[in-house]
Every structure is written in C-alpha cells, then in structure tokens.
C-alpha positions in Angstrom: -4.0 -48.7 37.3 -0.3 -49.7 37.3 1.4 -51.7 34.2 3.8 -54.3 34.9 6.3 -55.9 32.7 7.6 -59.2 33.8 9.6 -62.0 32.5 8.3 -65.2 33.1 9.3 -68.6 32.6 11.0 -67.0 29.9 8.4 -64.9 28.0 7.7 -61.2 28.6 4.7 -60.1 29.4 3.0 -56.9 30.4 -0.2 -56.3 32.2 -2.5 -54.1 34.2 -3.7 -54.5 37.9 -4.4 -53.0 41.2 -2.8 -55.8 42.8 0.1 -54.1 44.2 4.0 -54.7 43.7 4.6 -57.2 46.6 1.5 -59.2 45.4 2.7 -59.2 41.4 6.2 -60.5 43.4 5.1 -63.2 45.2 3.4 -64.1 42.4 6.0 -64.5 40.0 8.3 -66.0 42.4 6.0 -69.0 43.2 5.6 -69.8 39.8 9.2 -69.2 38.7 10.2 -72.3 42.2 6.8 -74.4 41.1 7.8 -74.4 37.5 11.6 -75.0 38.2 11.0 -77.7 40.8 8.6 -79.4 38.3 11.3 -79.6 35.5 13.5 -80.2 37.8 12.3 -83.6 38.9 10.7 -84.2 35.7 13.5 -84.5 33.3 12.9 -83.3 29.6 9.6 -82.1 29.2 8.6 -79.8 27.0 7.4 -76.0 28.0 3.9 -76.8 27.1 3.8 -79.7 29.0 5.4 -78.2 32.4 3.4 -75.2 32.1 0.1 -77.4 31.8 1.3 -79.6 35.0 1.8 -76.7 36.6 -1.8 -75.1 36.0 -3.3 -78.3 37.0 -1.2 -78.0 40.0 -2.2 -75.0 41.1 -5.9 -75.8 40.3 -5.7 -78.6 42.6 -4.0 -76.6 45.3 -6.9 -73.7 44.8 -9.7 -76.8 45.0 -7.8 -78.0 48.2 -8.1 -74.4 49.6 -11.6 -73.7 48.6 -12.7 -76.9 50.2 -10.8 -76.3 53.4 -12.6 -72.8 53.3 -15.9 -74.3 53.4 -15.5 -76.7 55.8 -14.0 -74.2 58.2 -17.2 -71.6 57.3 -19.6 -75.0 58.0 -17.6 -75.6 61.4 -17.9 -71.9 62.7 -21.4 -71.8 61.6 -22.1 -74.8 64.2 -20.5 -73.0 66.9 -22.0 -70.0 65.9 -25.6 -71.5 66.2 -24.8 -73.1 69.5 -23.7 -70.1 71.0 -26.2 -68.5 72.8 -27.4 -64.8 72.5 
C-alpha cells in the first residue's frame, strides 16, 4: 500500500491508501479551492472554524449525492419493472 505525504491546509500529514495518485490529487486540490474560497468570502475566521464549515459542507454535498443516488436507483427500478421480459 503506497504512503503519501501531503501538505494540507497547512499541516503535513502522511497516510496509507490504495487510492491511487490522481485520486489523493483531486483530493487535495478540492479541499485546498473549497477551503480557500470559504475564507475567502468569510473574512477572519479561525482554522477551526473554516475547517468545520468545510466538513459540514462537504457532508451536505455527500447527503445531496446519496439522495440523488437513490432516487435515480428508485426511477430505474420502475422502468426496470415495466419492461417486459
């Protein structure tokens, strides 16, 4: 499993995954714009503070997606029961 060794929002921090590179990337990167844009518009927050509007932020954006999922899994279930065989 590789390690990685990031700096984020300021902190290093080191971990193993089998996510690859790319993923770990794309990761770190949509944090690093969420979090700036956050203090951006913000003003003078503390990093405690962003970093906890930004969790909540992305919790809500997972809940969005999970529900999306669900309906879209209900809606191809209907079609799936009124095709025929």
């Amino acid at each position: 499993m590789p390690r990685y060794t990031l700096t984020l929002f300021g902190l290093e921090i080191s971990f193993k995954t089998d996510a690859e590179s790319d993923r770990i990337e794309a990761a770190r990167a949509l944090l690093e714009k969420r979090y700036n844009d956050l203090i951006a518009g913000a003003g003078d927050l503390s990093k405690e503070k962003a970093l906890t509007f930004l969790l909540l932020s992305l919790a809500d954006d997972y809940l969005v997606g999970e529900d999306k999922l669900a309906r879209l899994e209900e809606k191809i279930g209907e079609i799936l029961e009124k095709t025929p065989e």
